[in-house]
C-alpha positions, 0 to 999 in steps of 0.5 A: 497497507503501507510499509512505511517510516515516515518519521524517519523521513529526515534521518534518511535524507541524511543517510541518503545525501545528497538528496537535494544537491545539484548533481542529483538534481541535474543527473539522469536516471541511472535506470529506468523501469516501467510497469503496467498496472491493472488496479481496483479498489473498493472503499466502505465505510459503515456507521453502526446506527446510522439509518436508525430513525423515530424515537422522537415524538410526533405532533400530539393528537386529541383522542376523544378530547384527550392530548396523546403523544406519539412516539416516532416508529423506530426504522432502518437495519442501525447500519449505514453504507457508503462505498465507492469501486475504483478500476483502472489500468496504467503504468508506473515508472520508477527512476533510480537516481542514486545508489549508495555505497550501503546497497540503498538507492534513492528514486522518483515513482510516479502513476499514471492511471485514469482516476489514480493519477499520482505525481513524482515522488522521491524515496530513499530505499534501504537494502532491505526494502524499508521506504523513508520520504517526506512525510507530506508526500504520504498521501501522494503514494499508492499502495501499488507504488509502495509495493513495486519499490519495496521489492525495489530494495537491492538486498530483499532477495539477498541470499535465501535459498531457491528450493521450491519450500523454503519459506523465511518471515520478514518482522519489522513489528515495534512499539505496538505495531505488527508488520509481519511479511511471509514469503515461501518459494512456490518454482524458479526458472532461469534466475526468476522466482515465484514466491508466495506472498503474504503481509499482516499489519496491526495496530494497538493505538487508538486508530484500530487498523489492521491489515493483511494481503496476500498474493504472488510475487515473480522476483528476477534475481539477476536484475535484482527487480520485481518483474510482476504480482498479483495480490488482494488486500484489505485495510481496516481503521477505526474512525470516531464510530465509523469504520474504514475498509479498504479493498485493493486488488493489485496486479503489476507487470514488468514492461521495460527496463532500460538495464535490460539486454535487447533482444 
């Protein structure tokens, strides 16, 4: 599940300029952040039909010197299962590079984890959250990357209250997709607050997919910064006849952050 607009890649790199100009090229991270990551992952597909065999005919027999046919026995449960588990535990690091006069920044996310390896990637983030790059990159961002800098987005908090009930909805649903996330703040304590966390996606086109997550959320409001999350996710598409399901637990930690005081 992925809250992304990738066809809006190239309007963004204008928007966030100068993305590929020497001076960003050459400039060292403005802020540095490292967080820890403990992932699994379990990808099925189901094939109605699959295991479904027989109906065809046997090699005919002579039975008291007459020709029989014989049809093939029909066996299987009609469903066939392949799936594979993922777990794994590293680090992402995220690279703010830029920070644009309408609260966006530009950065460089990359993963670290046995069997999840992801390379340096550029995103533009816009206030709210909202994420644009290079379409081609698409397959090189995972789901964990995603979430650590949506919650990167420098107005995502912004003004909401803090009182331990207040809930708001975030809709970016449009031209046949839903996108619908739901906060509510579950307890607060020195500038961070615990939020109760939940995300619905669907779409009418003829892919079929559909998403939810759900899971918590601990904000830091002065730094502006996800400091960890813990949440489950499921992905459902369509593909010809078969069907797709993604499920993703995802928890992330705070480990370092070069804007941080020492101690």
């Amino acid at each position: 599940m992925l809250r992304l607009w990738p066809a809006a890649a190239a309007a963004a790199l204008l928007v966030f300029a100068p993305l590929g100009a020497g001076a960003i090229e050459n400039a060292r991270p403005l802020r540095t952040l490292t967080y820890a990551i403990d992932v699994t992952v379990i990808h099925a597909i189901d094939t109605p039909g699959g295991t479904v065999a027989g109906g065809g005919a046997r090699p005919a027999m002579i039975v008291k010197g007459k020709v029989v046919q014989q049809g093939r026995p029909i066996t299987g449960s009609g469903d066939k299962r392949a799936a594979a588990t993922v777990a794994t535990k590293g680090s992402i690091t995220v690279e703010v590079l830029q920070a644009t006069e309408d609260a966006g920044l530009v950065v460089e996310v990359a993963e670290d984890a046995a069997e999840r390896v992801r390379p340096r990637v550029r995103l533009a983030i816009s206030s709210d959250g909202a994420l644009f790059y290079d379409p081609t990159n698409a397959s090189k961002l995972s789901e964990e990357e995603i979430a650590v800098v949506h919650w990167l987005g420098r107005g995502f908090f912004g003004d909401h209250p803090t009182e331990v009930g207040t809930s708001w909805t975030v809709d970016q649903s449009a031209n046949g997709h839903t996108d619908v996330e739901r906060y509510e703040v579950m307890g607060h304590d020195a500038g961070q607050i615990t939020l109760g966390y939940a995300l619905e996606q669907r779409s009418t086109l003829a892919s079929g997919y559909e998403g939810t997550r759900a899971g918590s959320l601990v904000y830091d409001t002065k730094m502006v910064v996800p400091v960890e999350a813990s949440f489950d996710s499921v992905a459902r598409r369509q593909i010809g006849e078969s069907y797709d399901t993604l499920r993703t637990s995802i928890k992330f930690k705070l480990l370092t952050d070069t804007f941080a005081k020492p101690h």
